[in-house]
C-alpha positions in Angstrom: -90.0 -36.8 -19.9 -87.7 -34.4 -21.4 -84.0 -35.7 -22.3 -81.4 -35.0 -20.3 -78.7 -32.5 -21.0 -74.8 -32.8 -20.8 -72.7 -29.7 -20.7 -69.1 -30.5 -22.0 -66.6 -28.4 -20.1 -63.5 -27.4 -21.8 -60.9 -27.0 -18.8 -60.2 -29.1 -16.3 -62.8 -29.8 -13.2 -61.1 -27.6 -10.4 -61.2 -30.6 -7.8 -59.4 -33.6 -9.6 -58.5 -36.5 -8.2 -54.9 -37.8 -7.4 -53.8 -39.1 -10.9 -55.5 -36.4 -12.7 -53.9 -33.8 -10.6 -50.4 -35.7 -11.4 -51.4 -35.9 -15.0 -52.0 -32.4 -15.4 -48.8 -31.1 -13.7 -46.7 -33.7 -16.2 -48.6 -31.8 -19.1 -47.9 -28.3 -17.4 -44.2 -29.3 -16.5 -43.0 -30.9 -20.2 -44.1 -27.7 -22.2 -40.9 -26.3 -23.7 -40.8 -23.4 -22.0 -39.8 -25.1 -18.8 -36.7 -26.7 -20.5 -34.1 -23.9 -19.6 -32.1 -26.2 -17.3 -33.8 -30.1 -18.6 -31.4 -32.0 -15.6 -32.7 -29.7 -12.9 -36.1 -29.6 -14.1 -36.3 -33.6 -14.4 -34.7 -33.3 -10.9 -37.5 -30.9 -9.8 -40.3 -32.9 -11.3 -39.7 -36.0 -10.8 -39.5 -35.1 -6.8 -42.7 -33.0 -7.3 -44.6 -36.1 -9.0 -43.0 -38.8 -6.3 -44.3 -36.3 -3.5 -48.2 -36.4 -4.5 -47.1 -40.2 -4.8 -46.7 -40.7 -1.4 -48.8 -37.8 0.2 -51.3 -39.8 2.7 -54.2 -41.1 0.9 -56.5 -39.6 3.4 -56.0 -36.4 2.7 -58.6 -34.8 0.3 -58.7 -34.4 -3.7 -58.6 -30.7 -2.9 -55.3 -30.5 -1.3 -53.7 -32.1 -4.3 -55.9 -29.7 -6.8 -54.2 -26.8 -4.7 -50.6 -27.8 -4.9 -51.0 -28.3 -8.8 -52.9 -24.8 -9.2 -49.7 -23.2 -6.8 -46.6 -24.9 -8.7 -48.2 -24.1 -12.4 -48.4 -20.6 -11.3 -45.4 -20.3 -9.5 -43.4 -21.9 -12.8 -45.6 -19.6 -15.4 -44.5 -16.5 -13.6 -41.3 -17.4 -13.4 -40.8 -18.0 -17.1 -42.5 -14.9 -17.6 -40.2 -13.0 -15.8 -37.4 -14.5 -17.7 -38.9 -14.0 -20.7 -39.6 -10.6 -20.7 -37.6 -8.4 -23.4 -36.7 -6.2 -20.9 -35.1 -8.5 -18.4 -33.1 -10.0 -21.6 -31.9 -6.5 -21.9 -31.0 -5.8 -18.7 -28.8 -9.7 -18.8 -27.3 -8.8 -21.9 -26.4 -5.2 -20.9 -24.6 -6.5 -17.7 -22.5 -8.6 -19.5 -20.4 -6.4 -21.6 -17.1 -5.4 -20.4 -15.4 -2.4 -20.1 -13.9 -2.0 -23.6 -16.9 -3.5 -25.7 -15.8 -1.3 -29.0 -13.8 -2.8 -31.3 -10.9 -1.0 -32.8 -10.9 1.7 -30.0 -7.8 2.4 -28.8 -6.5 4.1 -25.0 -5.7 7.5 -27.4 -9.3 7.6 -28.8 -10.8 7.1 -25.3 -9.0 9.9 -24.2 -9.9 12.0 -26.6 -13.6 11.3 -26.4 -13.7 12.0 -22.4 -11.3 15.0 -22.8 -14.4 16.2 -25.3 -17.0 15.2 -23.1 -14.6 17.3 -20.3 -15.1 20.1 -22.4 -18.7 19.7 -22.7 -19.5 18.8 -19.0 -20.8 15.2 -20.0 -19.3 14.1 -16.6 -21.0 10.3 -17.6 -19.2 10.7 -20.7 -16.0 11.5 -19.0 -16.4 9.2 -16.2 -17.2 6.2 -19.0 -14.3 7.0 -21.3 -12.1 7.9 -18.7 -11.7 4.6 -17.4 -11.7 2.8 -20.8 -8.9 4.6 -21.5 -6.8 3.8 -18.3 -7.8 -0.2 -18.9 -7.4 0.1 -23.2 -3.7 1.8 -21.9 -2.8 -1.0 -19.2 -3.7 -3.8 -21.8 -1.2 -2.2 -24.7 1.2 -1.6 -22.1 0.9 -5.6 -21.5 0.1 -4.7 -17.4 -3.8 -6.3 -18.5 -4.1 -9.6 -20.2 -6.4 -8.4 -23.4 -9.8 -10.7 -22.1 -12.8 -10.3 -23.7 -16.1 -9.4 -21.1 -13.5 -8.3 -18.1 -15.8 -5.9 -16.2 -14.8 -2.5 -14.7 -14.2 -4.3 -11.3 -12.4 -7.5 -12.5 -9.8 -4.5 -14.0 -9.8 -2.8 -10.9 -8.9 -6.0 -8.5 -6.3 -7.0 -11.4 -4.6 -3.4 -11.7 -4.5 -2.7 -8.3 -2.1 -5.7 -8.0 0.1 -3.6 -10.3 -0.3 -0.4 -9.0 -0.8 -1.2 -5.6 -0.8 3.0 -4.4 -3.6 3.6 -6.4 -5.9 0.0 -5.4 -8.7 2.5 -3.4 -8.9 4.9 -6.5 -8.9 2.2 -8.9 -12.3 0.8 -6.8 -13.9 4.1 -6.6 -13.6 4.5 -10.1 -14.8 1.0 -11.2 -17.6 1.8 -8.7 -18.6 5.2 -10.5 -17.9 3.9 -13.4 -20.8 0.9 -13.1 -23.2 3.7 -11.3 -22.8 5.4 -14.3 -23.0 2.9 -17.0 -26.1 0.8 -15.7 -28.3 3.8 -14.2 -27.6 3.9 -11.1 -26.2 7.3 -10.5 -25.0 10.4 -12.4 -21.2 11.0 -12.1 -20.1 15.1 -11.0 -17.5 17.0 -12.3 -15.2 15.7 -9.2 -15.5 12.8 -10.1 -14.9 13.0 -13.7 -11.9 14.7 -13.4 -10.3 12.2 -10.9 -11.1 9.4 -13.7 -9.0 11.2 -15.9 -6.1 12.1 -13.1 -6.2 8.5 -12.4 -5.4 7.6 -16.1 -2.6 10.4 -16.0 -1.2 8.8 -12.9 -1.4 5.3 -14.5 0.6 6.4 -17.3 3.3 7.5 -15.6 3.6 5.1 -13.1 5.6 1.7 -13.5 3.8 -1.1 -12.3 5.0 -4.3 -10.5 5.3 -7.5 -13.1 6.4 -9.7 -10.1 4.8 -12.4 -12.8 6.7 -11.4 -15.7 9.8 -10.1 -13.9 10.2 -6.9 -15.0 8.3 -3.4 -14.9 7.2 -1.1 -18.0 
């Protein structure tokens, strides 16, 4: 009689049975890479484990194989996606403000999109442009100097100030995000009314109602 012959396997059998399928999603769900959030991923798995807990016990092994399989995949795909260098520089990109260079003042802005004017770098202009209007309401003490305020955060706060000019001030902010993140290319209309709109700025003298007094 020849001996028998055991074959070890290596991975998991694809049909488990109830408290291996809960053992292996604890395994899958305490690797580190699911630890972005820990309370809402306790949260999540501890209603994940206490639902196989109280699924029927009629129903079969399978069904319990299946929902393991699904969630592992689900929560690997997701970390992938987070993961990805690309999607760290799209997050990181988004979250710069509109004056995110040190030591550049409202003068130097203009000058670079008056430049870029003379070039027809509309982007350039378009980019510049409205740096410089938001650099010159900040030394004019109109803006609060804040760190990461985005082109539309300027827009909604200088439009209180310069009420006349609250539709121009969006349209700009809105080219001027097109622009930046790859959306759209600016035109030379459009340039050029960045650059009116920081001429009209300038001259204009906006309402302080907080401060009491206009400048």
């Amino acid at each position: 009689m020849a001996p028998r012959r055991f074959m070890i396997l290596d991975t998991p059998p694809l049909d488990p049975t109830r408290s291996e399928g809960r053992r292996l999603l604890e395994q899958e769900l305490s690797k580190p890479r699911y630890a972005v959030e820990p309370s809402l991923w306790d949260r999540f798995r501890e209603w994940l484990l206490g639902l196989l807990d109280t699924t029927g016990p009629g129903l079969p092994s399978w069904v319990f194989a299946l929902v393991v399989l699904v969630v592992i995949a689900v929560l690997a795909l997701a970390a992938v996606l987070l993961l990805r260098p690309e999607a760290r520089g799209r997050r990181s990109a988004t979250d710069r403000g509109v004056l995110d260079e040190r030591g550049v003042d409202a003068t130097a802005y203009r000058s670079r999109a008056n430049d870029a004017l003379r070039q027809g770098n509309w982007d350039a202009v378009v980019l510049d442009g409205y740096r410089a209007l938001v650099a010159a309401a900040v030394e004019r003490t109109v803006l609060d100097e804040l760190p990461g305020r985005t082109a539309h955060e300027a827009s909604v706060a200088l439009s209180r100030a310069f009420p006349n000019e609250g539709e121009a001030l969006r349209a700009g902010a809105d080219r001027f995000d097109a622009v930046r993140y790859g959306h759209g290319r600016a035109c030379e209309a459009e340039a050029r009314e960045v650059l009116a709109l920081d001429e009209r700025l300038t001259r204009a003298r906006p309402r302080l109602a907080h401060a009491g007094a206009v400048r």
